[in-house]
PDB file of N, CA, C and O in Angstrom:
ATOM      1  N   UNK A   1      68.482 -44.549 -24.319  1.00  0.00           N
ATOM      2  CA  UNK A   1      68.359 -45.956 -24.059  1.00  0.00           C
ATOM      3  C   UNK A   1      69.440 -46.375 -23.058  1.00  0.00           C
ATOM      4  O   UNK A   1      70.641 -46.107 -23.113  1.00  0.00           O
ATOM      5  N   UNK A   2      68.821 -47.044 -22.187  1.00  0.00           N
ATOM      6  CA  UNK A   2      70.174 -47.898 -21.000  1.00  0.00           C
ATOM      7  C   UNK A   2      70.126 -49.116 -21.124  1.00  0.00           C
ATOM      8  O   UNK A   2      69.240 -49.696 -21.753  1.00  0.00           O
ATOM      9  N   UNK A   3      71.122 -49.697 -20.511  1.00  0.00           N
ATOM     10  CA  UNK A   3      71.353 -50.740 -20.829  1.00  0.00           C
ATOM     11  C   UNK A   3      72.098 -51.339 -19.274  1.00  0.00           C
ATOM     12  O   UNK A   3      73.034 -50.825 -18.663  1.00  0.00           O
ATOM     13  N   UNK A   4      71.527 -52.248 -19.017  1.00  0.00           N
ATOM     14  CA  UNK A   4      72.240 -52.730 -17.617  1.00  0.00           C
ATOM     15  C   UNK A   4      73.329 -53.732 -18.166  1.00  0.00           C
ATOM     16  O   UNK A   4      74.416 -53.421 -17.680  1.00  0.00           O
ATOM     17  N   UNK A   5      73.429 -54.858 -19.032  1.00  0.00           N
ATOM     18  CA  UNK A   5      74.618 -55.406 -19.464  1.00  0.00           C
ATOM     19  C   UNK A   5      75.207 -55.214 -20.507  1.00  0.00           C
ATOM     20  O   UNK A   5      74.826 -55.217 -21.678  1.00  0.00           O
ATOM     21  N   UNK A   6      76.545 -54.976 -19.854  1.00  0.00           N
ATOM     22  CA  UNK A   6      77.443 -54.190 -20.718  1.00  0.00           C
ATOM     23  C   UNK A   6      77.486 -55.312 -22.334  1.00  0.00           C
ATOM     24  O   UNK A   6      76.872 -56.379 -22.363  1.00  0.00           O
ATOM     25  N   UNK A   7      78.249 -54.832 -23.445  1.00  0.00           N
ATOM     26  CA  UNK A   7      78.126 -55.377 -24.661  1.00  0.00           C
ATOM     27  C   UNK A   7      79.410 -56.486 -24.470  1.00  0.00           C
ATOM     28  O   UNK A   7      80.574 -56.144 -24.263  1.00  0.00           O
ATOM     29  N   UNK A   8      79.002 -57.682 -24.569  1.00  0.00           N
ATOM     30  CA  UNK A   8      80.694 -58.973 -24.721  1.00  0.00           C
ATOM     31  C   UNK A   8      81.075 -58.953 -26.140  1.00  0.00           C
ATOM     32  O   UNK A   8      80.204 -58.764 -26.990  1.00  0.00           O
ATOM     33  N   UNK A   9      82.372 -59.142 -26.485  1.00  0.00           N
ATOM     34  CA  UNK A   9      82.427 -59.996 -27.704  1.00  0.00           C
ATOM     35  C   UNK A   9      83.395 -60.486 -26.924  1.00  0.00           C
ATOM     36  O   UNK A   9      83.991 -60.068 -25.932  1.00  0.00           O
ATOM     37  N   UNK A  10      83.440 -61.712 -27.741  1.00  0.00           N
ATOM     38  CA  UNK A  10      84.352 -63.043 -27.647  1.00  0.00           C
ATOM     39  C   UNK A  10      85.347 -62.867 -29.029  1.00  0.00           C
ATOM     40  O   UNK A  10      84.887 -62.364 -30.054  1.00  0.00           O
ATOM     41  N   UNK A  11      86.721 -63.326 -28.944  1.00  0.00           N
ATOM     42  CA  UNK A  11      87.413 -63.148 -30.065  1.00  0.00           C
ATOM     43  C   UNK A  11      88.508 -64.068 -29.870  1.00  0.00           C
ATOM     44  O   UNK A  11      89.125 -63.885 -28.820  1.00  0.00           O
ATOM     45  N   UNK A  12      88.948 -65.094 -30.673  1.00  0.00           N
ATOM     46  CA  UNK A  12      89.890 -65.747 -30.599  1.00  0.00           C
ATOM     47  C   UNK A  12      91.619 -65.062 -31.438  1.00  0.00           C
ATOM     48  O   UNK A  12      91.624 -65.300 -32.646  1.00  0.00           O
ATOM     49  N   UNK A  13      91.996 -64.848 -31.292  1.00  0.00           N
ATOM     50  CA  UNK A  13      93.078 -63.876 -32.089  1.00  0.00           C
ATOM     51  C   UNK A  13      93.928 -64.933 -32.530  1.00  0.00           C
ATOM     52  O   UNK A  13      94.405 -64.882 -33.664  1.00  0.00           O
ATOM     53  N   UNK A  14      94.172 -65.880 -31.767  1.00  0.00           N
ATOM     54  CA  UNK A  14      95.397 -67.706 -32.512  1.00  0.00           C
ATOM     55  C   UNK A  14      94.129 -68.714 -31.457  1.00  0.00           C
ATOM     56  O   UNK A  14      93.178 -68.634 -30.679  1.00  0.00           O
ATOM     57  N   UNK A  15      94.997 -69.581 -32.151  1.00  0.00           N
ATOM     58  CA  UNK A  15      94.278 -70.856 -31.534  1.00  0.00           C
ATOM     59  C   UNK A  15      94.944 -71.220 -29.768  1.00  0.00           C
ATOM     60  O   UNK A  15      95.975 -71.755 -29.360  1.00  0.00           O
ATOM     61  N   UNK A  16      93.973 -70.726 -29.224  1.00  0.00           N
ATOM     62  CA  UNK A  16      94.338 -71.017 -27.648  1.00  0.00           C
ATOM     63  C   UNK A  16      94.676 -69.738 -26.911  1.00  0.00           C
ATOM     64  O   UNK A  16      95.070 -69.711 -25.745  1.00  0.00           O
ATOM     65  N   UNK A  17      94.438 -68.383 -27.900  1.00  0.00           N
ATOM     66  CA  UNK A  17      94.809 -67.193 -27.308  1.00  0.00           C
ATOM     67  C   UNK A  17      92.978 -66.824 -27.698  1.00  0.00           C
ATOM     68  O   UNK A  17      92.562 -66.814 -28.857  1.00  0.00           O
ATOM     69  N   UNK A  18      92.188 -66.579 -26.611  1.00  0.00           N
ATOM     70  CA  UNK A  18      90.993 -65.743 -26.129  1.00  0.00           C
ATOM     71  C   UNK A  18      90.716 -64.537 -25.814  1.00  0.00           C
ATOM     72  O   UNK A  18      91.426 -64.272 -24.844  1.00  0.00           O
ATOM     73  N   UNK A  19      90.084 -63.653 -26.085  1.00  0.00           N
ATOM     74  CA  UNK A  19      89.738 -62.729 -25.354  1.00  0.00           C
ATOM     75  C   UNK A  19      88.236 -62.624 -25.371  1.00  0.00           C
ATOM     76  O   UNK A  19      87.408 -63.155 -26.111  1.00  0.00           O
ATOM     77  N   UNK A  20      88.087 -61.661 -24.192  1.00  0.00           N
ATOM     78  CA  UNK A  20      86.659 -61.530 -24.322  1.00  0.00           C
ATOM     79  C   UNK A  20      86.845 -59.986 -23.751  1.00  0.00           C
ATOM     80  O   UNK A  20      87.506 -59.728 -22.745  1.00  0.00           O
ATOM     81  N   UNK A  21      85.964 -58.732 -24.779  1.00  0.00           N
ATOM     82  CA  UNK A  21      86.240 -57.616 -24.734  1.00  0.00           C
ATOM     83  C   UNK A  21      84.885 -57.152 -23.942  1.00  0.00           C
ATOM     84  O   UNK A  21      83.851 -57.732 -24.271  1.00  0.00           O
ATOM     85  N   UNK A  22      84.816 -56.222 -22.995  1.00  0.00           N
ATOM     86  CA  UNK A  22      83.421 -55.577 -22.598  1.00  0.00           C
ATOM     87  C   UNK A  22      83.766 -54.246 -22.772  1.00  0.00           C
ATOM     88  O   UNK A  22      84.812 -53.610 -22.904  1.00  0.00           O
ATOM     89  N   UNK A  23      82.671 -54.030 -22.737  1.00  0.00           N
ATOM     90  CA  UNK A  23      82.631 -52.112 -23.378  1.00  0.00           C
ATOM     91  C   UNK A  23      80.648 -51.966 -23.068  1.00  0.00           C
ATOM     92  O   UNK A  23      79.801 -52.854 -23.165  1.00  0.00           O
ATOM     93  N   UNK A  24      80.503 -50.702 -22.742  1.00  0.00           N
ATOM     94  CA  UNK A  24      79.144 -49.660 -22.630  1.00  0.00           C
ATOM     95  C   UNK A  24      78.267 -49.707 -23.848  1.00  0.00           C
ATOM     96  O   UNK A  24      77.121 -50.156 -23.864  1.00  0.00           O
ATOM     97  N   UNK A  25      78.859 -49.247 -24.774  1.00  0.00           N
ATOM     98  CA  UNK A  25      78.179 -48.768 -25.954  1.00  0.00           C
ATOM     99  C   UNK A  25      77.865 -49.422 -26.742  1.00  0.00           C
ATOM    100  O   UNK A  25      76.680 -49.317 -27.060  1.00  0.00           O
ATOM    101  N   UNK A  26      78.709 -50.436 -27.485  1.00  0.00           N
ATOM    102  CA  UNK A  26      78.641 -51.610 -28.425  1.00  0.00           C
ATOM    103  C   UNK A  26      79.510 -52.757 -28.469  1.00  0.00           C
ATOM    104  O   UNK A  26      80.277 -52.876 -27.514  1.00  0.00           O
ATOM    105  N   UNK A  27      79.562 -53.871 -29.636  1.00  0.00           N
ATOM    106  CA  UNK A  27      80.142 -54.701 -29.551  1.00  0.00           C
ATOM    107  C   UNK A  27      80.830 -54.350 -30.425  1.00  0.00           C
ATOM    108  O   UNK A  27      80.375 -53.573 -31.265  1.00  0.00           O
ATOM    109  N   UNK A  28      82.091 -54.796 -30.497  1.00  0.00           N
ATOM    110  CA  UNK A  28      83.335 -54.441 -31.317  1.00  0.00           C
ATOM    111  C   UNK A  28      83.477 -55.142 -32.300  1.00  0.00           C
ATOM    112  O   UNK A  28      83.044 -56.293 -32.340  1.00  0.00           O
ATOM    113  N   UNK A  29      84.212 -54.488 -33.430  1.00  0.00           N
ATOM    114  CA  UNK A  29      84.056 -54.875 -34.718  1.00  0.00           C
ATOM    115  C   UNK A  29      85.216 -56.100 -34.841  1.00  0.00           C
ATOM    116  O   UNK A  29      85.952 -56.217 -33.862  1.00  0.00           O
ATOM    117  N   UNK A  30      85.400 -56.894 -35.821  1.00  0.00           N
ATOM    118  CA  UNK A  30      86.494 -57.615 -35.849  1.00  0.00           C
ATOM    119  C   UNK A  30      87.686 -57.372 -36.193  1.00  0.00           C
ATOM    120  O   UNK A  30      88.543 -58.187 -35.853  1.00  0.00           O
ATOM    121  N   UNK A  31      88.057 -56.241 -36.926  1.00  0.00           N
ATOM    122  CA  UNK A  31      89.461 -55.340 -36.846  1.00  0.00           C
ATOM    123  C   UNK A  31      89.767 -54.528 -35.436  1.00  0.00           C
ATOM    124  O   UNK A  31      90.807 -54.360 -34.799  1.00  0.00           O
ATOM    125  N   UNK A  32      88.992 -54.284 -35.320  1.00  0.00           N
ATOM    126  CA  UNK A  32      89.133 -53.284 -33.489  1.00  0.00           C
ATOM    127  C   UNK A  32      89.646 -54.903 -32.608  1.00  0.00           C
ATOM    128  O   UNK A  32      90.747 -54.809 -32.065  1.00  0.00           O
ATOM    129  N   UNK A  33      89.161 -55.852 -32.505  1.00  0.00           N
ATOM    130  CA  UNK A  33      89.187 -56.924 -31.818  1.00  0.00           C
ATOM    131  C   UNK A  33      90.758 -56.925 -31.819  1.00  0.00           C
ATOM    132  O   UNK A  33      91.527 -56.703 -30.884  1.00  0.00           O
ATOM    133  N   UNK A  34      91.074 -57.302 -33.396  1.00  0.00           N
ATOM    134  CA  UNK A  34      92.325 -57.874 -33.842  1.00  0.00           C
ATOM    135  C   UNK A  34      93.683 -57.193 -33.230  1.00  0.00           C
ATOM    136  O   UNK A  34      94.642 -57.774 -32.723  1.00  0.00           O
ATOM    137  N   UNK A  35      93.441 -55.510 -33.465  1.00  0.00           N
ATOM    138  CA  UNK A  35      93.899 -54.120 -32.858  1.00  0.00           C
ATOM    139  C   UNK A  35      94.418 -54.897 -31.748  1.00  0.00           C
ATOM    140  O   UNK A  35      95.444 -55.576 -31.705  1.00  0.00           O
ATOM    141  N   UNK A  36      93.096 -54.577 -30.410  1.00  0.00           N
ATOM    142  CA  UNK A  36      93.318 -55.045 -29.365  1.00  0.00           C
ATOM    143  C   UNK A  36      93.670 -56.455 -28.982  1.00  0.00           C
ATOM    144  O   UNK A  36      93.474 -56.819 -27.823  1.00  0.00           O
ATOM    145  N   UNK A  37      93.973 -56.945 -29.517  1.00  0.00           N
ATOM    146  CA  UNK A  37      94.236 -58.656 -29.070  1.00  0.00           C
ATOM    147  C   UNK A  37      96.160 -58.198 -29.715  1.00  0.00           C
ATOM    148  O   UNK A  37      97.176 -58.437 -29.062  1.00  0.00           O
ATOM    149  N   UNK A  38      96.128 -57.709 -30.730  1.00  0.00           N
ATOM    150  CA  UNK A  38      97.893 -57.368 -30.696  1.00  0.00           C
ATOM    151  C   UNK A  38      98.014 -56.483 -29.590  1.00  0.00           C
ATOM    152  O   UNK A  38      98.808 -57.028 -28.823  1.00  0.00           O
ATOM    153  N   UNK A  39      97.816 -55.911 -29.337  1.00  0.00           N
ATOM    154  CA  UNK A  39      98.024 -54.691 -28.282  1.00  0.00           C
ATOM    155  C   UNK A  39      98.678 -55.393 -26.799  1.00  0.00           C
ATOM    156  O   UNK A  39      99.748 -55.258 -26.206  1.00  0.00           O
ATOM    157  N   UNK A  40      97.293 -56.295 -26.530  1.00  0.00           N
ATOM    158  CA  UNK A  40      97.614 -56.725 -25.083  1.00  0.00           C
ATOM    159  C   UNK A  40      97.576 -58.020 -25.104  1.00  0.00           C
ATOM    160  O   UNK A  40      97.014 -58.701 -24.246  1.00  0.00           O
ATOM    161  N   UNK A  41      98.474 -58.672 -26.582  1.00  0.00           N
ATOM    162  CA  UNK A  41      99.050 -60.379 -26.269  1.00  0.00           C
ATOM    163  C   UNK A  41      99.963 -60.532 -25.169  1.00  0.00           C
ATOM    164  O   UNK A  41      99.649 -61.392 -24.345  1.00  0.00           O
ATOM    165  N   UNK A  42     101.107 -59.838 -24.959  1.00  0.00           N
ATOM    166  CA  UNK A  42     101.863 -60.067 -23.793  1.00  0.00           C
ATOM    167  C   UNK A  42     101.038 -59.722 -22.409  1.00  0.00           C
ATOM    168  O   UNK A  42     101.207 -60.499 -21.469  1.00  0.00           O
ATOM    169  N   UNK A  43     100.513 -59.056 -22.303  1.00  0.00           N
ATOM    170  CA  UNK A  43      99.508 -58.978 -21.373  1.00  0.00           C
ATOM    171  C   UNK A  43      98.344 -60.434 -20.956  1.00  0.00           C
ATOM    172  O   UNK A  43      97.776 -60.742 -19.908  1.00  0.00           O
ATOM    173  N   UNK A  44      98.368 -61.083 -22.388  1.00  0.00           N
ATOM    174  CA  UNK A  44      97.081 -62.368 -21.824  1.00  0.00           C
ATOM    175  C   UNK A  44      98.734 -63.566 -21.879  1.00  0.00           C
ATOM    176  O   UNK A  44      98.666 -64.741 -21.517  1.00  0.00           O
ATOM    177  N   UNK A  45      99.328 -63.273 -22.112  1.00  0.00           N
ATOM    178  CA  UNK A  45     100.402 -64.504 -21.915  1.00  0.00           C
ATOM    179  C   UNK A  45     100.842 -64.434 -20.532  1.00  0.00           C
ATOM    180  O   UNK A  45     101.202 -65.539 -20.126  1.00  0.00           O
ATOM    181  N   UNK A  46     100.913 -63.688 -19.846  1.00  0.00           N
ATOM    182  CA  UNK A  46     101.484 -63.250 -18.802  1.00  0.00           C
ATOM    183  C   UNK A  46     100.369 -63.568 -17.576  1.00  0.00           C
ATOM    184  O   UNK A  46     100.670 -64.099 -16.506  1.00  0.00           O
ATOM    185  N   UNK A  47      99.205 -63.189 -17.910  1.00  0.00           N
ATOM    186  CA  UNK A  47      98.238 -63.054 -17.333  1.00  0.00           C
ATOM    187  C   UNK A  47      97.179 -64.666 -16.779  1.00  0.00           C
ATOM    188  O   UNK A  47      96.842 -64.986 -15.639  1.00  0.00           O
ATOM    189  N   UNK A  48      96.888 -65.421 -18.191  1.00  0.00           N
ATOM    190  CA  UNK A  48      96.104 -66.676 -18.244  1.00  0.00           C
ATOM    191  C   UNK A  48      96.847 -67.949 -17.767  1.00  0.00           C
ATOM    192  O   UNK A  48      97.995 -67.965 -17.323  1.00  0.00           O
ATOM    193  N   UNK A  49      96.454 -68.460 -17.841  1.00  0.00           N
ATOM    194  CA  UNK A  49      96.431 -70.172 -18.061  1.00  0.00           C
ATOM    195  C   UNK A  49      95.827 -70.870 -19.126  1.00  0.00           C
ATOM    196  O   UNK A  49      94.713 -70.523 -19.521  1.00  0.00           O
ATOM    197  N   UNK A  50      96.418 -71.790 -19.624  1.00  0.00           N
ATOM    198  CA  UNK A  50      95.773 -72.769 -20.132  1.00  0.00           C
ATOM    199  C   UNK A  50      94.150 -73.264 -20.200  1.00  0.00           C
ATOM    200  O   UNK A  50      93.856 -74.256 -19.531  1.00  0.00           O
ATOM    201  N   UNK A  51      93.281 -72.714 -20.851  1.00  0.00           N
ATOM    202  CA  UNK A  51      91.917 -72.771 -20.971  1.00  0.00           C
ATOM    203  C   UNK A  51      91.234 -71.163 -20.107  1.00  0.00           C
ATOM    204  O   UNK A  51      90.160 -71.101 -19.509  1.00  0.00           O
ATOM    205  N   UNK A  52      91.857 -70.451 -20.224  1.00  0.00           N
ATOM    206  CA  UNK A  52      91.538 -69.276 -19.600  1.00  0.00           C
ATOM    207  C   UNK A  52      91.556 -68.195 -20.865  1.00  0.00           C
ATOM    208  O   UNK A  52      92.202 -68.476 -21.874  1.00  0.00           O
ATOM    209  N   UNK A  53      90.909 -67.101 -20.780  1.00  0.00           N
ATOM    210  CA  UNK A  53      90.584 -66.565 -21.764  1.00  0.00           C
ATOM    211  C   UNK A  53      90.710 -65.013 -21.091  1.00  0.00           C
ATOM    212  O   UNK A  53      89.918 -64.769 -20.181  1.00  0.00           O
ATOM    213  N   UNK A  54      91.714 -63.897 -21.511  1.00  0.00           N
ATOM    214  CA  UNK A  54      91.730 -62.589 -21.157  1.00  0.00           C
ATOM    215  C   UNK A  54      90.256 -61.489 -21.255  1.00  0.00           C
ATOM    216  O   UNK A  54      89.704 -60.990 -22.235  1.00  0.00           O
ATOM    217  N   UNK A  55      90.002 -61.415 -20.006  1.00  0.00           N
ATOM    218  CA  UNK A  55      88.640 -60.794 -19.939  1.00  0.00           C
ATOM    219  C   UNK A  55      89.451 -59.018 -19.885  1.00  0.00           C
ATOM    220  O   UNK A  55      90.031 -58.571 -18.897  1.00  0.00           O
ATOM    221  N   UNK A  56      89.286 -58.364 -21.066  1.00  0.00           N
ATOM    222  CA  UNK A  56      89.393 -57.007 -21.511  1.00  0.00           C
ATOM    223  C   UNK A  56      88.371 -55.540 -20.868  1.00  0.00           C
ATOM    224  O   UNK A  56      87.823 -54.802 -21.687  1.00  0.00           O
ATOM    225  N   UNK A  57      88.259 -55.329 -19.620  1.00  0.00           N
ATOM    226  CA  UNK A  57      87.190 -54.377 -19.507  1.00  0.00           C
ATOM    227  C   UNK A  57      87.387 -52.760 -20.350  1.00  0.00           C
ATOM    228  O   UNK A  57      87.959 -51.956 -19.614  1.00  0.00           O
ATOM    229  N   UNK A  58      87.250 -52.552 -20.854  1.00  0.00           N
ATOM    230  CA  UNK A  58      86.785 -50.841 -21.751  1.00  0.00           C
ATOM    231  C   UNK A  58      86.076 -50.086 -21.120  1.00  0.00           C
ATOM    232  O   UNK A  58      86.496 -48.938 -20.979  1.00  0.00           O
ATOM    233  N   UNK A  59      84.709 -50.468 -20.496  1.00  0.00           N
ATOM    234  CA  UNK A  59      84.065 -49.518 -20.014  1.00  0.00           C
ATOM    235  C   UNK A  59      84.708 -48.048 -18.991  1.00  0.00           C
ATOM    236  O   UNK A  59      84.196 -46.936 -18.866  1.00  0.00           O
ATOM    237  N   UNK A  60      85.797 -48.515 -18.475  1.00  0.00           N
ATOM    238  CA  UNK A  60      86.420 -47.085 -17.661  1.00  0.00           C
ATOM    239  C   UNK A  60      86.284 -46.431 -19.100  1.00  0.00           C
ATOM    240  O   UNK A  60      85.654 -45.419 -18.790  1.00  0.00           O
ATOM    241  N   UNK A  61      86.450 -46.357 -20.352  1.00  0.00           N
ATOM    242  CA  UNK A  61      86.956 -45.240 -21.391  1.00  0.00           C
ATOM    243  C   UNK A  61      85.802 -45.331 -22.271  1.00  0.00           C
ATOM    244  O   UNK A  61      85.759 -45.677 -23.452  1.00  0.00           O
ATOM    245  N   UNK A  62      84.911 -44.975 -21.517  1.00  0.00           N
ATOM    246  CA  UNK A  62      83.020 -45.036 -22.266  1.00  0.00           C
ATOM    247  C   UNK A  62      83.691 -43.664 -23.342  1.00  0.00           C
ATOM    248  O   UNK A  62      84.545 -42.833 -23.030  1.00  0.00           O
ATOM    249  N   UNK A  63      82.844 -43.836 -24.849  1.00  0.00           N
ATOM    250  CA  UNK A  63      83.428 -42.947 -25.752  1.00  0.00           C
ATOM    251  C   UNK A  63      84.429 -42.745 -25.854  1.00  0.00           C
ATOM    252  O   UNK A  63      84.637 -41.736 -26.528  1.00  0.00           O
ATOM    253  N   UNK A  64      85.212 -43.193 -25.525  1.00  0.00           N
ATOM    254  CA  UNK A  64      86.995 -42.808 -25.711  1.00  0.00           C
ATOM    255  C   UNK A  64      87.372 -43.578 -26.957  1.00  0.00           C
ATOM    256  O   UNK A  64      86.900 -44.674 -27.258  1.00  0.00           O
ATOM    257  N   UNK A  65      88.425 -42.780 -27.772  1.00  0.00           N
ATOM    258  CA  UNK A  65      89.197 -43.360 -28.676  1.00  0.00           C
ATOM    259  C   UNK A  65      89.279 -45.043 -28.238  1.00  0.00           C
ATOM    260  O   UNK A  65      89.010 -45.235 -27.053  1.00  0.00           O
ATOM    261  N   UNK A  66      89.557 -46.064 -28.904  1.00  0.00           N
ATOM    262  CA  UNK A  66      90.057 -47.809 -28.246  1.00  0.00           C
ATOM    263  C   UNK A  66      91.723 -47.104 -28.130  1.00  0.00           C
ATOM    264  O   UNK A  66      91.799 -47.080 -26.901  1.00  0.00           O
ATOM    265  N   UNK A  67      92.633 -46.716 -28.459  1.00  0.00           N
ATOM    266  CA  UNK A  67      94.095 -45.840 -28.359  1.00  0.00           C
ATOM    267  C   UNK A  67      94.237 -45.183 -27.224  1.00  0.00           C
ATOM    268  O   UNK A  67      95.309 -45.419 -26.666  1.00  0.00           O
ATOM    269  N   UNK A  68      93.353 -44.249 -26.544  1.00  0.00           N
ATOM    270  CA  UNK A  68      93.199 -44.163 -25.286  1.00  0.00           C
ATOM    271  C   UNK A  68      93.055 -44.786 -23.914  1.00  0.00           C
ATOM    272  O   UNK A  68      93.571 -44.488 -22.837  1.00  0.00           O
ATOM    273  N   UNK A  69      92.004 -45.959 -24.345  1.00  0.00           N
ATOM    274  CA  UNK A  69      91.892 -47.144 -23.295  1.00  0.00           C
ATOM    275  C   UNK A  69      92.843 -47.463 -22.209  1.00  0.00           C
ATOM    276  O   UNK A  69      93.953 -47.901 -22.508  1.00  0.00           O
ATOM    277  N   UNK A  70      92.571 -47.318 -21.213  1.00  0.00           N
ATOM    278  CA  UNK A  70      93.227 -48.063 -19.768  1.00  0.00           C
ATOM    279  C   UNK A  70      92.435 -49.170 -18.890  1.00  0.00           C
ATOM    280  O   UNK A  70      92.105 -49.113 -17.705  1.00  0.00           O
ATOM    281  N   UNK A  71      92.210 -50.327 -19.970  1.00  0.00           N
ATOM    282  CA  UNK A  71      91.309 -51.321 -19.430  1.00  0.00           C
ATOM    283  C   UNK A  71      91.975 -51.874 -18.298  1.00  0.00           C
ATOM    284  O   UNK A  71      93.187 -51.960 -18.102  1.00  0.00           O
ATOM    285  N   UNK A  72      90.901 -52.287 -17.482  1.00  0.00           N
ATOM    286  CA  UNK A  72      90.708 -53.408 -16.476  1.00  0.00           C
ATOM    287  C   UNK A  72      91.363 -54.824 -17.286  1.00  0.00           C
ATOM    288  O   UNK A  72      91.093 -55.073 -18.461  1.00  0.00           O
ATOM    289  N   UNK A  73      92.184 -55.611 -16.510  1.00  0.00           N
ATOM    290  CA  UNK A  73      91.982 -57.145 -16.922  1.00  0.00           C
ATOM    291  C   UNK A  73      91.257 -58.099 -15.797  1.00  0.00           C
ATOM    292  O   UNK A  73      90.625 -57.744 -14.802  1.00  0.00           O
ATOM    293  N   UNK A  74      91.564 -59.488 -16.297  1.00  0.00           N
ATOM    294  CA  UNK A  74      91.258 -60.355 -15.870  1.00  0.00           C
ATOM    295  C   UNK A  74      91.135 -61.495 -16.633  1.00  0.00           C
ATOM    296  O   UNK A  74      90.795 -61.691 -17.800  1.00  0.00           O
ATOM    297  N   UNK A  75      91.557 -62.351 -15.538  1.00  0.00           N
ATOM    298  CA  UNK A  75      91.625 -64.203 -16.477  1.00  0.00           C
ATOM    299  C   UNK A  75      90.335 -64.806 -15.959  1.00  0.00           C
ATOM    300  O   UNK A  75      90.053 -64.980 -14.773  1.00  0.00           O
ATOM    301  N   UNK A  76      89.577 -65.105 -17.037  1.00  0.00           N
ATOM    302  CA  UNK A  76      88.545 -66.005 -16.792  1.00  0.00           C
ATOM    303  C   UNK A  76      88.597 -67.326 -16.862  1.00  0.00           C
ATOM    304  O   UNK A  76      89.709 -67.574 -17.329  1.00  0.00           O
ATOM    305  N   UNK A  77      88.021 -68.334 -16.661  1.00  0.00           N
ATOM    306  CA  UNK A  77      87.719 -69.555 -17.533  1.00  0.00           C
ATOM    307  C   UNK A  77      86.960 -69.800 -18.398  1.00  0.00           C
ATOM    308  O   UNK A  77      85.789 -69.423 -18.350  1.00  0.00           O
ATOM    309  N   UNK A  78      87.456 -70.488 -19.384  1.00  0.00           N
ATOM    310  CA  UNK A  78      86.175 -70.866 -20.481  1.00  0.00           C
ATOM    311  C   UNK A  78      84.854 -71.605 -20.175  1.00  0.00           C
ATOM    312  O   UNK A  78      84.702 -72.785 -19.859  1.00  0.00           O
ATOM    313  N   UNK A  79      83.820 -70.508 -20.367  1.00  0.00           N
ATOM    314  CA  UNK A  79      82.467 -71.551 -20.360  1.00  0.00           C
ATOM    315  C   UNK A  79      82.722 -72.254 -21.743  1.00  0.00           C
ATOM    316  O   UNK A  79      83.467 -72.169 -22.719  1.00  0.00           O
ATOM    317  N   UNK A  80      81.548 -73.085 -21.205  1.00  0.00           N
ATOM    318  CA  UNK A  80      81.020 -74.049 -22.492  1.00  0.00           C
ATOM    319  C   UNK A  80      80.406 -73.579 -23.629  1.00  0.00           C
ATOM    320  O   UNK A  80      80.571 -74.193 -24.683  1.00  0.00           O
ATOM    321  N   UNK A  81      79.542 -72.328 -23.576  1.00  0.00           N
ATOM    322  CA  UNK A  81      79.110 -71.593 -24.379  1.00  0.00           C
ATOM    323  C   UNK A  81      80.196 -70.647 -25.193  1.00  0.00           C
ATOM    324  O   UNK A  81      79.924 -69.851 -26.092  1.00  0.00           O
ATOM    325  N   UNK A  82      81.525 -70.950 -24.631  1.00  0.00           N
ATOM    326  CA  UNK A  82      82.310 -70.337 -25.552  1.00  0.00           C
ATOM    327  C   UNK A  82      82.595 -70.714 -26.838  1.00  0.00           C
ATOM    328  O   UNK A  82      83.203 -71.784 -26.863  1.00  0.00           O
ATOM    329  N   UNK A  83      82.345 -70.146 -28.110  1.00  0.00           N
ATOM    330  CA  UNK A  83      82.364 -70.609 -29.401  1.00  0.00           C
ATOM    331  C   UNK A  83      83.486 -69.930 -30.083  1.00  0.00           C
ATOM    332  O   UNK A  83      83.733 -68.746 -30.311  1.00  0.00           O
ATOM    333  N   UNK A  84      84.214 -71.277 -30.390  1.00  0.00           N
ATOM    334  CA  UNK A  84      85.744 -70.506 -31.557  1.00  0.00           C
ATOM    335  C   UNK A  84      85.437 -70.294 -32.221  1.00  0.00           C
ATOM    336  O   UNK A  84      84.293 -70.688 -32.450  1.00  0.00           O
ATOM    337  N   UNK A  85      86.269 -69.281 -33.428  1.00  0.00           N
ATOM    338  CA  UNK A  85      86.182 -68.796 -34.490  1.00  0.00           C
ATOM    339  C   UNK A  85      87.049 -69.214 -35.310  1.00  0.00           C
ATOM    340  O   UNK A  85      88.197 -68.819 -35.110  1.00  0.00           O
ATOM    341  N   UNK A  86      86.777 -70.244 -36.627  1.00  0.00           N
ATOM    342  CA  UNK A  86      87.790 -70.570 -37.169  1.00  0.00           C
ATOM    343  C   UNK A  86      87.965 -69.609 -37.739  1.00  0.00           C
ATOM    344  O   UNK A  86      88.950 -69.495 -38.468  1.00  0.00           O
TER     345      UNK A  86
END
């Protein structure tokens, strides 16, 4: 099976800290999220602005351990379709 768009999740880790993870294979669980949102907080502090949300790419490490990972970043802006998670 292929798949032309890659899998999003959206994950809020604090209130006003975003990410949005892409990856090949699937969408990520909410402990893997959590993982990665400690991992690379200084990374989205450093990185965003105010209403901007750390866009996480994975796909370079298709099947790879998430411990292995050498993602891509990027600061997005929030769409409207973005939904928090209390």
């Amino acid at each position: 099976m292929s798949r032309d768009e890659p899998f999003r999740t959206d994950y809020e880790f604090l209130k006003g800290v975003d990410y949005i993870f892409v990856s090949l294979d699937r969408n990520l669980s909410g402990e893997e999220c959590h993982e990665l949102a400690e991992k690379y907080f200084e990374t989205h502090k450093g990185m965003t602005l105010p209403r901007q949300a750390l866009r996480v790419d994975l796909r370079p490490a298709f099947r790879k351990p998430l411990a292995d990972v050498t993602p891509k970043f990027r600061a997005k802006k929030k769409h409207a379709r973005w939904k928090r998670r209390a």
